[in-house]
FIPADO-490016 format. One record per atom (N, C-alpha, C, O): x negated, y negated, z. Coordinates in steps of 0.1 Angstrom, whole numbers, plus 5000, padded with zeros to 4 digits. Atoms other than C-alpha are relative to their C-alpha. Example, Ala and Ser with C-alpha at 12.3 -4.5 7.8 and 13.67 -1.06 7.14 Angstrom:
2
499150125000;487750455078;499149885000;498149885007;500950115000;486350115071;500849895008;500349785009;
This chain:
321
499550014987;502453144868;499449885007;498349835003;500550134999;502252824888;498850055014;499050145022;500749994988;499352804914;500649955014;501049835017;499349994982;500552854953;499049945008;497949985008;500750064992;499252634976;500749985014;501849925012;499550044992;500252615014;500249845006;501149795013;499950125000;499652275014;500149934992;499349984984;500150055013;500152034986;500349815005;501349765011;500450144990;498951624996;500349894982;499549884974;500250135012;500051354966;500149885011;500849845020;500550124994;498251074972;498949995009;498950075018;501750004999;494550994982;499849835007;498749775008;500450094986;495050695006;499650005012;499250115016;500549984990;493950645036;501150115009;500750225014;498549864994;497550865050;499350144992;498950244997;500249845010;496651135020;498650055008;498650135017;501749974997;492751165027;500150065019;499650175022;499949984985;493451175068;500650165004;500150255011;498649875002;496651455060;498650094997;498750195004;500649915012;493751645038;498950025008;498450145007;500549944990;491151595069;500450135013;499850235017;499249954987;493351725099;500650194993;500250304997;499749865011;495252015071;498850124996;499150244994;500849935002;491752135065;499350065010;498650165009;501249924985;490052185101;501250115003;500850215010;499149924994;493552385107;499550104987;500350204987;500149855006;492252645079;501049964988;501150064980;498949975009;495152545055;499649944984;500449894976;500250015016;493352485022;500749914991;501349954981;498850055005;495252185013;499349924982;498349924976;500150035017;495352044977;500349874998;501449845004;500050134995;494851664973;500449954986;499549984978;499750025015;496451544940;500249884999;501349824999;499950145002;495051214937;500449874996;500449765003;499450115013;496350994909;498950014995;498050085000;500250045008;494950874881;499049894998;499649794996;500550155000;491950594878;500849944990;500249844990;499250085009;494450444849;501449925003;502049834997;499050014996;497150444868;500449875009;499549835016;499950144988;498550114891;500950035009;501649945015;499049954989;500550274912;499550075006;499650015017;500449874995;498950594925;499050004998;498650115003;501150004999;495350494916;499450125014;500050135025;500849904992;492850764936;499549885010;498949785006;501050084984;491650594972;501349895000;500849805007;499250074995;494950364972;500249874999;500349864986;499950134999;495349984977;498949945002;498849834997;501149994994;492049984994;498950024985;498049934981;500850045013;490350044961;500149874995;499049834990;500250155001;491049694955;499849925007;500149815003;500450104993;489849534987;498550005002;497750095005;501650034996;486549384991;499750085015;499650195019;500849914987;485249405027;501450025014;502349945017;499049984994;487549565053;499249965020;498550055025;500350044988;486649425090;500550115014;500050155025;499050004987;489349535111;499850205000;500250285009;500149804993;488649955110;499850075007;498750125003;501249954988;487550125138;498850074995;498950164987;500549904999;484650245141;498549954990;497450014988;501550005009;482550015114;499749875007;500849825009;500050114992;481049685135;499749934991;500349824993;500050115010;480049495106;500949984986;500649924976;499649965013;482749615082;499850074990;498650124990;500249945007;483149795054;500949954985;502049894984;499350015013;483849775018;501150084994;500850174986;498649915005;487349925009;499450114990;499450234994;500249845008;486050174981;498650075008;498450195006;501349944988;482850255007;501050115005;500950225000;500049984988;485050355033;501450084993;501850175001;499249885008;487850555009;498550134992;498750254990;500649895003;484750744996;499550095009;499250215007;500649964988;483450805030;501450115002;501250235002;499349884996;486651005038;500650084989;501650154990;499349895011;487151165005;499150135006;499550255008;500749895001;483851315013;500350095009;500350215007;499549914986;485051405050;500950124994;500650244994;498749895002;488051585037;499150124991;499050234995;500949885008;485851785010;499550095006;499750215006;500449894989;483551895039;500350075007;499550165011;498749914996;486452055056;500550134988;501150234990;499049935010;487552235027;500849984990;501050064981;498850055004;489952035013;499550004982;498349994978;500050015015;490652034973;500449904990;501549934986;499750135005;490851704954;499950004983;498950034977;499949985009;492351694922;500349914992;501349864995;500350135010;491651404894;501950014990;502050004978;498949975013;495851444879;501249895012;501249845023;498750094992;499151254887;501350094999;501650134988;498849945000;502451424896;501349924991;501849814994;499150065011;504951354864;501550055006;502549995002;498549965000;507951574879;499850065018;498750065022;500249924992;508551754911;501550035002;502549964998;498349965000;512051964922;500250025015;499650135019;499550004988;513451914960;501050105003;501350155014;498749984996;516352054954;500250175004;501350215008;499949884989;515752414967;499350005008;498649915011;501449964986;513752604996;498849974994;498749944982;501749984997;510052615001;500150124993;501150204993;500750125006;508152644979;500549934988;501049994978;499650105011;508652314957;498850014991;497750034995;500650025010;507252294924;499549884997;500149784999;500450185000;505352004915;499350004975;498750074967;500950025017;504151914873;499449894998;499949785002;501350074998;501251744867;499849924984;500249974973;500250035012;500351524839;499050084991;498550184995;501349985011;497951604810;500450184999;499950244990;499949855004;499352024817;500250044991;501149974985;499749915009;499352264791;501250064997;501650084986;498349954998;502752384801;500849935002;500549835009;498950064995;506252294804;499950045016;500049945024;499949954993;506152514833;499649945014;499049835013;500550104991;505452384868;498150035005;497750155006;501249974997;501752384878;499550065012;498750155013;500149964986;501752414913;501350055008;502250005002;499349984992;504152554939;499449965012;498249985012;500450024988;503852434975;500550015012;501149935018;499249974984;504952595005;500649855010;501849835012;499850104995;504552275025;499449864991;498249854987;500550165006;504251895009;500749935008;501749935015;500150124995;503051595019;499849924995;498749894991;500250115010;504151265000;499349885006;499649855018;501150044995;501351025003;499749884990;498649814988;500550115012;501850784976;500049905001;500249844991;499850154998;501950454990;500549914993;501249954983;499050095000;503250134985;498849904990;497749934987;500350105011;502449844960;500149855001;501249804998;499350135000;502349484965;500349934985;499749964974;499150105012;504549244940;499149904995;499149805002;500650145000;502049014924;500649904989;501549934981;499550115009;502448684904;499950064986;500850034979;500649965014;501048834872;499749884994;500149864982;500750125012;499248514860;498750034997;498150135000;501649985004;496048484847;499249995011;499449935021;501049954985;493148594870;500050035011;499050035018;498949924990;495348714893;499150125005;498250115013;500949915001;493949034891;498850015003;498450095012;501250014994;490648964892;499149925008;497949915009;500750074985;490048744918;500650075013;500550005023;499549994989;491848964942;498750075005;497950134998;500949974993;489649054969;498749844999;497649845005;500850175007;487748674956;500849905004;500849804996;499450124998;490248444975;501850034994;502949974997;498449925001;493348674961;500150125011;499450215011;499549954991;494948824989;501650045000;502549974994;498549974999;498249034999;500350035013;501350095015;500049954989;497549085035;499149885010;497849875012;500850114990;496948775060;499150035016;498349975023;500649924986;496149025089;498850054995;497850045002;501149925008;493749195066;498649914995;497549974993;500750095009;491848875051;500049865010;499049785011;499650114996;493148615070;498849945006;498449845001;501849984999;489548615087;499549924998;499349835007;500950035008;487748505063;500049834992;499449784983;499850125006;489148175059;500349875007;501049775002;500350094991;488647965089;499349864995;498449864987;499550135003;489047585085;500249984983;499749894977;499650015013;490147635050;501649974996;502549985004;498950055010;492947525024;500150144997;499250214993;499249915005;495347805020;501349994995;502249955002;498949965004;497847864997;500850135002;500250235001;499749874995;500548125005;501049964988;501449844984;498750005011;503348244975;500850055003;500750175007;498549924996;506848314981;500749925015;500349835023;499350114986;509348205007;501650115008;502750085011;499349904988;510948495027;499550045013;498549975015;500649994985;510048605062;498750064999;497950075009;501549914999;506948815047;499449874996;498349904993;500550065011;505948495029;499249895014;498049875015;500050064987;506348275064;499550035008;498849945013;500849944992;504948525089;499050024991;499049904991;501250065006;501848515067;499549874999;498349865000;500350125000;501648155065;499549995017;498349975020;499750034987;502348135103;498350085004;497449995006;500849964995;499548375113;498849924992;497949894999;501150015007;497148255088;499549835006;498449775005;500950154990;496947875112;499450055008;498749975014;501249954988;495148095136;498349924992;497349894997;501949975003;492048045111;499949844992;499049774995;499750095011;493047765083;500149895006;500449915018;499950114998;493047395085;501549984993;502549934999;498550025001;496147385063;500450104993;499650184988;499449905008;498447595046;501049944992;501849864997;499150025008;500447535016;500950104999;500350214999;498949915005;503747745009;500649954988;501349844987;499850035017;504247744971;501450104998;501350214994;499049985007;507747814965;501349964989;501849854986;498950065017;510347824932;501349945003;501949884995;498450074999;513547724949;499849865007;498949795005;499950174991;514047404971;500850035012;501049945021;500049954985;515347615000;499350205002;499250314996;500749844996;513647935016;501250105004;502250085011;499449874997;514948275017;500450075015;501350145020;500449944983;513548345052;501150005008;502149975002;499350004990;515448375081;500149865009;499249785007;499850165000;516648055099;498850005013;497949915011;501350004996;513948135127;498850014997;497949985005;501149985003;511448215109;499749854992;498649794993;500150155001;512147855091;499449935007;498549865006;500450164988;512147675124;498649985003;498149875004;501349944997;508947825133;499149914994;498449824999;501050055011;507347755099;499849835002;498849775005;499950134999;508847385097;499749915012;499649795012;500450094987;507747295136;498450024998;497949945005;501749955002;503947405128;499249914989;499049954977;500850065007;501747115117;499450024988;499749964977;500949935012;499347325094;500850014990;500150004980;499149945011;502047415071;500949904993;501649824999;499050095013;503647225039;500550094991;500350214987;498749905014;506247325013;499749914986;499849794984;500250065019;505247274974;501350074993;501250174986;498649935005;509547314964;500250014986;499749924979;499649985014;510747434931;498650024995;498349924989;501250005007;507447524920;499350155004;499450225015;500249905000;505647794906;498550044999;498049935002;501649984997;501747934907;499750034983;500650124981;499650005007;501147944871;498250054994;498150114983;501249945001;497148024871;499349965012;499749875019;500749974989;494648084896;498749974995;498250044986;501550035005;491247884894;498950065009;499050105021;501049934991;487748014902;499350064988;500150104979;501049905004;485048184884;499450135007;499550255004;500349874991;483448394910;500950035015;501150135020;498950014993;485848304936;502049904998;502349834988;498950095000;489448124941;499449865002;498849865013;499950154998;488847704939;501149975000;501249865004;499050095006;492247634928;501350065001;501650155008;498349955004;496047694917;500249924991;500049814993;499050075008;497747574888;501550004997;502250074990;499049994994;500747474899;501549924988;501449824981;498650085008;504547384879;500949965005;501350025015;498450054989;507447214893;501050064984;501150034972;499349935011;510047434878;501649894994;502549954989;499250075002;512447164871;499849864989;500749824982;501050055006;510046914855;499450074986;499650044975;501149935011;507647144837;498649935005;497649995001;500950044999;505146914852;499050105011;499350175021;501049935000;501947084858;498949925010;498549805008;501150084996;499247004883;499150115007;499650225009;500649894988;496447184906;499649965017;499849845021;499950034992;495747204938;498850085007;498650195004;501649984994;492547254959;499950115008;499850065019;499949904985;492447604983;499350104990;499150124978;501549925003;489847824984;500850155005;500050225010;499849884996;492248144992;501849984996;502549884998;498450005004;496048244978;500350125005;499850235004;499749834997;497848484994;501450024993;502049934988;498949975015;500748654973;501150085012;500850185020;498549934987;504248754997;501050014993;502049954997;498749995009;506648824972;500250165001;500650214991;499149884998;507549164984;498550144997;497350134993;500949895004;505949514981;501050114997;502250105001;499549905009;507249804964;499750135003;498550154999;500849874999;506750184974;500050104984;500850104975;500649865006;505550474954;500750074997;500350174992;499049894992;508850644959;501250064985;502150144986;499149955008;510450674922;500150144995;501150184990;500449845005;509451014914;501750085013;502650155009;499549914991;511551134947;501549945002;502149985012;498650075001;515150904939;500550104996;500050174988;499549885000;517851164943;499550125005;500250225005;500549824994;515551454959;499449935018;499050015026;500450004985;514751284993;500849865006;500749755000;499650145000;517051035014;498749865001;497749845009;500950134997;515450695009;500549885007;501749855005;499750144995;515750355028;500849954992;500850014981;499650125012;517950075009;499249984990;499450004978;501250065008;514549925000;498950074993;497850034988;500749915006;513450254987;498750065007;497850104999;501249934991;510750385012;501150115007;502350125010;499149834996;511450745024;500049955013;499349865018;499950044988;512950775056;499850165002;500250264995;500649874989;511351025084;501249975011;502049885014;499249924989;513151195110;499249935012;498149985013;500350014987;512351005145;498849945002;498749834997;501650024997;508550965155;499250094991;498050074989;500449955008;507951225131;499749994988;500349904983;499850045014;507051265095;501150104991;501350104979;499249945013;509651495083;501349914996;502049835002;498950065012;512051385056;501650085003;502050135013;499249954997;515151505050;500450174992;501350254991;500349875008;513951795029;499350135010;498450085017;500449924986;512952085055;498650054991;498850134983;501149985001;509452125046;499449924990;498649964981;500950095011;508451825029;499849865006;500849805008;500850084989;506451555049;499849854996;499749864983;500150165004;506051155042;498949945013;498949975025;501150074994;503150935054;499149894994;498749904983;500250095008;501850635048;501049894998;502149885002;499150115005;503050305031;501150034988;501849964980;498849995007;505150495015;501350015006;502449995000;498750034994;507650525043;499749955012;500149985023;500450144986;506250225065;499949864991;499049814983;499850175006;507349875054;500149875010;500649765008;500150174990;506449655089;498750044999;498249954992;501050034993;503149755098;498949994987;498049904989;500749955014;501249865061;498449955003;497949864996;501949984996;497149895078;499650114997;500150225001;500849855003;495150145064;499750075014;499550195013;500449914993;494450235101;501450095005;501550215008;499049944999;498150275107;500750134989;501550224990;499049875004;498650475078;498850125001;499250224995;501349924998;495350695085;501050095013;500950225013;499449974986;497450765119;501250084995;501450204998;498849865006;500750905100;499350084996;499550195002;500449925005;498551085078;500150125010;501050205010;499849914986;497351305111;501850035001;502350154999;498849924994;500851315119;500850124995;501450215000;499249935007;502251455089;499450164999;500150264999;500649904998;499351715089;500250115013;500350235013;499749874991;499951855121;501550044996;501750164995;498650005000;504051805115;500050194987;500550304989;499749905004;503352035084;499350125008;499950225010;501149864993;500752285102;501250085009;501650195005;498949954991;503652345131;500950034989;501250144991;498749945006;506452385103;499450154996;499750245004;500649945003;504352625085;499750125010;499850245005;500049854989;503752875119;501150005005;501450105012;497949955001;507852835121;500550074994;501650134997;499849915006;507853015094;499050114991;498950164980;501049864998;505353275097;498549974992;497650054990;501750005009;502253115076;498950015011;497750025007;
């Protein structure tokens, strides 16, 4: 028989962990079904497991280290009650009433594992990276996907920014608050952006265009020094000096598991009902960067989390739990 849970939380980001504080002071025993450390999608503690030091959070005055300050509220939520489970959701079924079934990897059974009166999807979003070499491991080292988040840290510096659509631009743009210059490294020889976000870019000193060209490795030993750059027309290869890259080629939500069982956006992030977090499934809740694609701040999705937690608590005494 599958185990019954009133609450049931995939996803262990800052939205999951928050949902799994708030869900537990209300008494409701909720069930936190983290991901996977193997995993790159749904990793346990979120996107934030991969940021060095986080500045901008309330509440820390000299900052905090992204996996610090996800363990800090794992523990919160534990101290409450709450139940955190090391597995990744392989299947789950929308398509009747409460309660939804969820199946888990690594089970024993075909069968489903859990049932859940009320769920809360919490699986966040993903940014698009280059995939070149050291990519990976200089992020949080001068690799960056968040100019609000980082942008900081690199006052009178040489920045490179990748990509060339309005996320790619509105990152460049804010990042002259701190930078002496900014490079925009893109593959075509005109931008995607919008024609204002162009004019913008193109009237703003700080900012140059590296056209038809691609980022092809990322220099640095313990941090970013460099770029190795191609002109995709040439083949000609050269580098270029900046001490910080930021990567704008889009982000990606969490959301394939729930294609066909919950309406989604175009761009594939679940869409909520109003100011609220419910979906279009009557007792199944969204929060996080999994259905927020302007603002994506850990403190903003900390703030859905709460929401979705109370949203399910209230559904839940609507129908008599």
């Amino acid at each position: 028989m599958p185990e019954r849970r009133k609450v049931v939380i995939v996803g262990s980001g800052p939205a999951g962990l928050t949902a799994a504080i708030y869900a537990a002071r209300a008494q409701l025993e909720p069930l936190v079904i983290e991901g996977e450390p193997s995993s790159t999608s749904d990793q346990p503690g979120g996107q934030l497991m991969l940021t060095t030091e986080v500045e901008n959070y309330p509440g820390f005055v000299d900052g905090v280290m992204g996996p610090e300050l996800m363990g800090i509220m794992r523990e919160q939520a534990i101290r409450f009650g709450a139940e955190l489970r090391t597995a990744k959701v392989s299947r789950l079924d929308l398509s009747s009433t409460s309660p939804f079934p969820l199946w888990l990897t690594h089970a024993d059974s075909d069968d489903p594992a859990i049932e859940a009166d009320a769920l809360i999807i919490a699986t966040g979003a993903r940014s698009l990276m280059l995939g070149c070499p050291n990519e990976s491991r200089l992020v949080g080292y001068g690799v960056s996907t968040c100019a609000t988040c980082d942008g900081f840290f690199f006052r009178d510096q040489h920045i490179a920014v990748a990509g060339g659509g309005d996320s790619a631009l509105e990152e460049a743009l804010f990042l002259t608050r701190f930078a002496s210059k900014v490079t925009v490294v893109h593959r075509r020889d005109e931008l995607r952006a919008s024609k204002i976000m162009q004019e913008r870019a193109f009237k703003n000193p700080k900012i140059d265009f590296l056209w038809d060209s691609v980022i092809v490795d990322i220099l640095g030993d313990s941090k970013v020094s460099g770029i190795k750059v191609q002109h995709t027309t040439s083949s000609e290869t050269f580098e270029l000096a900046v001490s910080g890259l930021f990567v704008a080629i889009g982000h990606e939500p969490n959301s394939a598991l729930l294609k066909g069982q919950l309406e989604l956006e175009s761009n594939g992030y679940i869409r909520t009902i109003g100011k609220s977090s419910r979906t279009s499934v009557d007792g199944v809740f969204a929060c996080g960067d999994v259905q927020d694609d302007h603002y994506r701040q850990a403190v903003t999705s900390a703030g859905s989390g709460c929401v979705a937690a109370i949203d399910a608590e209230h559904w839940l005494e609507e129908h008599g739990e």
